[in-house]
N, C-alpha and C positions, 0 to 999 in steps of 0.2 A: 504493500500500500504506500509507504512512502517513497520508494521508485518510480511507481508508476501514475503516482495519483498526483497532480500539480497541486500545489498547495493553495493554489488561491479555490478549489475544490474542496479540499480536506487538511484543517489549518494542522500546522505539526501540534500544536500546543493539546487538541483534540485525540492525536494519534496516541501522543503521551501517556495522558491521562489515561486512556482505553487499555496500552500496556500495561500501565502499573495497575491497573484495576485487576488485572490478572494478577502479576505476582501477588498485588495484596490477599488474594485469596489459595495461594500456595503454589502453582506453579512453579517451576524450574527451568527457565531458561540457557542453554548453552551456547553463545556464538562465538561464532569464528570457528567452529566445528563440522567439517566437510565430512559428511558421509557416503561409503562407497560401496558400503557392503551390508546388509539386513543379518545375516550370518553373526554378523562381531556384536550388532546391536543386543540380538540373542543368547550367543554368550558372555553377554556382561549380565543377562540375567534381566532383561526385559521380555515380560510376556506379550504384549501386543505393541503393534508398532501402526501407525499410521503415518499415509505418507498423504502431504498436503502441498507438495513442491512447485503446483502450479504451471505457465506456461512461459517460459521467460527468456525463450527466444523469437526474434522476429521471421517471417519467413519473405523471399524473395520472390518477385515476378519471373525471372527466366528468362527475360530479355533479352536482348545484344546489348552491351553498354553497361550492363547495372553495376561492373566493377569499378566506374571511375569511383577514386576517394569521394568525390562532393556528392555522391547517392549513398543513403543511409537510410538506418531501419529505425521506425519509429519507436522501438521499447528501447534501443540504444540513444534514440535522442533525451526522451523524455529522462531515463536513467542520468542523465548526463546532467541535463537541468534542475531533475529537483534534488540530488545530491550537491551541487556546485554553485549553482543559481549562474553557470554559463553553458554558453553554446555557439559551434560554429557558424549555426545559421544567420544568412546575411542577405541582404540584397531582396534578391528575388527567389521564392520559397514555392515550389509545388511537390503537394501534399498527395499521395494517392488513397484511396479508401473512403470510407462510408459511417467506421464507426467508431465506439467511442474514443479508441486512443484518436485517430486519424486529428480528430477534433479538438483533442489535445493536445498535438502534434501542433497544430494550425493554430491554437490562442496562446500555446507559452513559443511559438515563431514569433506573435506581434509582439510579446512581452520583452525579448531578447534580443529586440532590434533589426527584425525581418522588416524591408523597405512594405513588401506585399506577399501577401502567403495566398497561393488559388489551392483551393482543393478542383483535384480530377474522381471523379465517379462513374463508373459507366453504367448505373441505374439513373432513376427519377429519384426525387425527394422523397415520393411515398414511398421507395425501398430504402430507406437509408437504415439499418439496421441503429443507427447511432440515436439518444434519447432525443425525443424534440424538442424538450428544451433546452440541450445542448446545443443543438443545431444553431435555435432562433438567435442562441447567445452567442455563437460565433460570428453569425449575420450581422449583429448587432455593432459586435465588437471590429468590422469591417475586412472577417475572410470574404475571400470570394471563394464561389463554389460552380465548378464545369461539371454538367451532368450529362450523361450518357457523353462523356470519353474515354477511352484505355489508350494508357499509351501501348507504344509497340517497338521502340526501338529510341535508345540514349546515343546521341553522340558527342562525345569531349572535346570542344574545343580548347584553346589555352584561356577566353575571358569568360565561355560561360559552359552554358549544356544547351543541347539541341535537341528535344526530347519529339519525338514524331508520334501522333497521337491517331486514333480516326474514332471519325462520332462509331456511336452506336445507335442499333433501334432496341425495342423490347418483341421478345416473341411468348412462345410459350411457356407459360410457368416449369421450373425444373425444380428439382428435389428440393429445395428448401420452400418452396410454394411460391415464390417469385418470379415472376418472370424473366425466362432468360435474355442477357443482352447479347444480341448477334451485329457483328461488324458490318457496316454500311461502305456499299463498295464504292471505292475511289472517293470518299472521305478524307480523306487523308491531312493531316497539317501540322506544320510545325509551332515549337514553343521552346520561348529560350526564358532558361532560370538557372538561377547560382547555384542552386541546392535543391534535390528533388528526397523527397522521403516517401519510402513505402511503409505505409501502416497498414496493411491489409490483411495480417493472421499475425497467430503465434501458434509456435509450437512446443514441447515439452521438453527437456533435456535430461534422460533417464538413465543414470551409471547401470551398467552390465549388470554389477555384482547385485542388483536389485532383487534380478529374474524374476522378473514381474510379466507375464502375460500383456501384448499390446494391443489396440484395435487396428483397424486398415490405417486410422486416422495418426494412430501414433499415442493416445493417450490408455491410461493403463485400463485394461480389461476387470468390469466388475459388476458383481447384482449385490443390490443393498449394501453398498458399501465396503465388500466383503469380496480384495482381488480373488480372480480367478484359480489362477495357479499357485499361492502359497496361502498354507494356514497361518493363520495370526497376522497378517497383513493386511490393513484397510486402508480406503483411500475416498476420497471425496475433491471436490470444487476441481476447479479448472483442469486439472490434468487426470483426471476421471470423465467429466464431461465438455472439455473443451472450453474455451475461453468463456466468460461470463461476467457477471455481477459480482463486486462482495459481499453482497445480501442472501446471495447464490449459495455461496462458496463455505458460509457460515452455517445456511439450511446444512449442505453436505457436511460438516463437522460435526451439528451437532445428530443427524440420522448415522455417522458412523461413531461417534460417543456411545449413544444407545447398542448398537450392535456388538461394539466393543464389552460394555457393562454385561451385556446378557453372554458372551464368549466367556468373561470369568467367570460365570455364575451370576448373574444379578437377571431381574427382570424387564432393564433397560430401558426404567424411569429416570429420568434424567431432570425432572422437574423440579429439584429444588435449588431453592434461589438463596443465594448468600448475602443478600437484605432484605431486611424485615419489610414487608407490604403495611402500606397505611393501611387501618381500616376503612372500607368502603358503608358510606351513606347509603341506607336504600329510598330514599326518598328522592322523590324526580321533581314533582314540584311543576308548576305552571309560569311560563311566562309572556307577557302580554305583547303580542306581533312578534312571535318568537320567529315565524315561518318568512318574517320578509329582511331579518336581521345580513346584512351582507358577510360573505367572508373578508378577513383584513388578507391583505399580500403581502411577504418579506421587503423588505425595502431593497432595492438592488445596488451597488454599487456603479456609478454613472462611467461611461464606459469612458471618455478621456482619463479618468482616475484609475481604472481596472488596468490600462493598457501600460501603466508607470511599472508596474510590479506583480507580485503574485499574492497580494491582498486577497483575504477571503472576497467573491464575487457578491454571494448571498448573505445577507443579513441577519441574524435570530430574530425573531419578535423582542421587543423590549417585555419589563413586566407588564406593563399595564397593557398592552396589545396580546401577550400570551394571553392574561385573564379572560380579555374581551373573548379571544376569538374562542375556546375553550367553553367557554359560555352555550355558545352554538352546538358543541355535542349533543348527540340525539340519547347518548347513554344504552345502546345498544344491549351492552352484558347484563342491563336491567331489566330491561324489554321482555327478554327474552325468557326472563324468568317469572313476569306477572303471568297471571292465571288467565286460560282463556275466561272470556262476558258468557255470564252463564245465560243459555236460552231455551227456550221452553222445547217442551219433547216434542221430539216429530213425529208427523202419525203415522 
């Protein structure tokens, strides 16, 4: 998360806090500690081992050209920037992909003194796999975005890149239910930039001695959490099911937690919580014009300010806008438990 997640997304001070909230409740943290082998893990006398290691290589297009140094891969930029808060990007920046890195990619470019970042995409906006509100905020913040392009071929000059690109159209929907983008012939055109970045996938980087079972795709083979090929082995988020969420990635933790707890013997409740819950009111209570009360919105960060640094974007509610907007809750877990309105018998 803090590699890859820009911080004016996910402030470090946030990340911190999240950490020590684990040690504080007993964890053991070991870094700087490369492992190579599940084997050694074992005999030191661990019974279950879970591997969470994620997807933390970038993958390439295949192209002609993509070795010149000035083309890079977007988990290596981003790596670069929220570790050092620099980067070589300069000038003129195009971006390939659609999602969320790609997009991060293109808002810490403007951050770090990109003249102008284009994102290339050879879908429509409605396929962008990337959130939309990431999108509108990069719009905002003044990427530009080429939709239905691919490039097709890099060439290195000595002042810039000559990147040759051709539109696309959309055809039939293909395996992921989108429609496929097919090459439009004699489209063809060039585009010159100082730096081109592919942010288009990732993929897994898994040591031998793991001998972990893989899919076609590359990420480790498994049902419920529970690799294929070795006992006592689990695995979940990203390199289980492929790049995602860390809201994702944390479901998969805590469904291989449970698996885990019921492998040593337990029932693989996993429900208890290591602070105390306030007690909850059961009273709802009536409020007058409740049904026309607006929601409040985060206040945003005004984008000539955003573009100086890596300032949180998004703003918390203050207290008195938490309270308000809070107010609005329908109280759902309440709801749910009033009794049905009793009514007369039916004949």
């Amino acid at each position: 998360m803090r590699m890859g997640i820009p911080e004016y997304r996910l402030p470090r001070h946030v990340l911190d806090q999240e950490i020590k909230d684990i040690e504080d409740i007993g964890v053991e943290f070991r870094y700087n500690t490369a492992v190579e082998s599940l084997n050694k893990l074992f005999d030191e006398g661990f019974d279950a081992v879970f591997l969470g290691i994620g997807t933390t290589k970038g993958t390439t297009m295949g192209i002609p050209g993509e070795n010149d140094a000035r083309v890079l891969d977007g988990l290596s930029v981003l790596q670069k920037i929220n570790l050092t808060g620099k980067s070589e990007l300069k000038g003129r920046v195009a971006v390939v992909g659609g999602g969320n890195v790609a997009i991060d990619v293109a808002r810490c470019g403007l951050r770090v003194g990109a003249e102008e970042v284009t994102m290339l995409y050879r879908r429509t906006r409605e396929e962008m796999p990337a959130s939309p509100e990431e999108i509108e905020a990069a719009l905002n913040e003044g990427v530009k975005i080429d939709f239905l392009v691919a490039p097709i071929r890099i060439i290195g000059q000595k002042d810039c890149l000559e990147v040759q690109c051709i539109r696309m159209e959309l055809g039939q929907p293909d395996a992921s239910g989108r429609r496929r983008p097919v090459p439009v012939e004699g489209s063809e055109f060039m585009l010159e930039v100082d730096y081109f970045v592919m942010a288009i996938g990732q993929k897994a980087i898994i040591p031998t001695g793991f001998d972990v079972e893989l899919t076609r795709r590359g990420h480790i083979k498994a049902e419920n959490a529970r690799a294929h090929s070795r006992k006592r082995v689990f695995t979940g988020g990203d390199v289980m099911s492929g790049p995602a969420t860390v809201i994702e990635a944390i479901r998969g933790g805590r469904e291989a937690a449970s698996e885990i707890d019921r492998y040593l013997g337990g029932n693989g409740d996993i429900s208890q919580r290591f602070i105390p819950e306030e007690p909850e009111t059961k009273r709802l209570g009536r409020d007058e014009g409740f049904a026309y009360w607006k929601r409040l919105h985060e206040e945003m960060l005004p984008v000539e300010e955003s573009l100086k640094g890596f300032d949180e974007v998004e703003h918390a509610f203050d207290e008195k806008s938490a309270l308000e907007e809070a107010k609005r809750c329908l109280r759902c877990q309440l709801r749910l438990t009033i009794s049905k309105v009793p009514m007369p018998p039916e004949k």
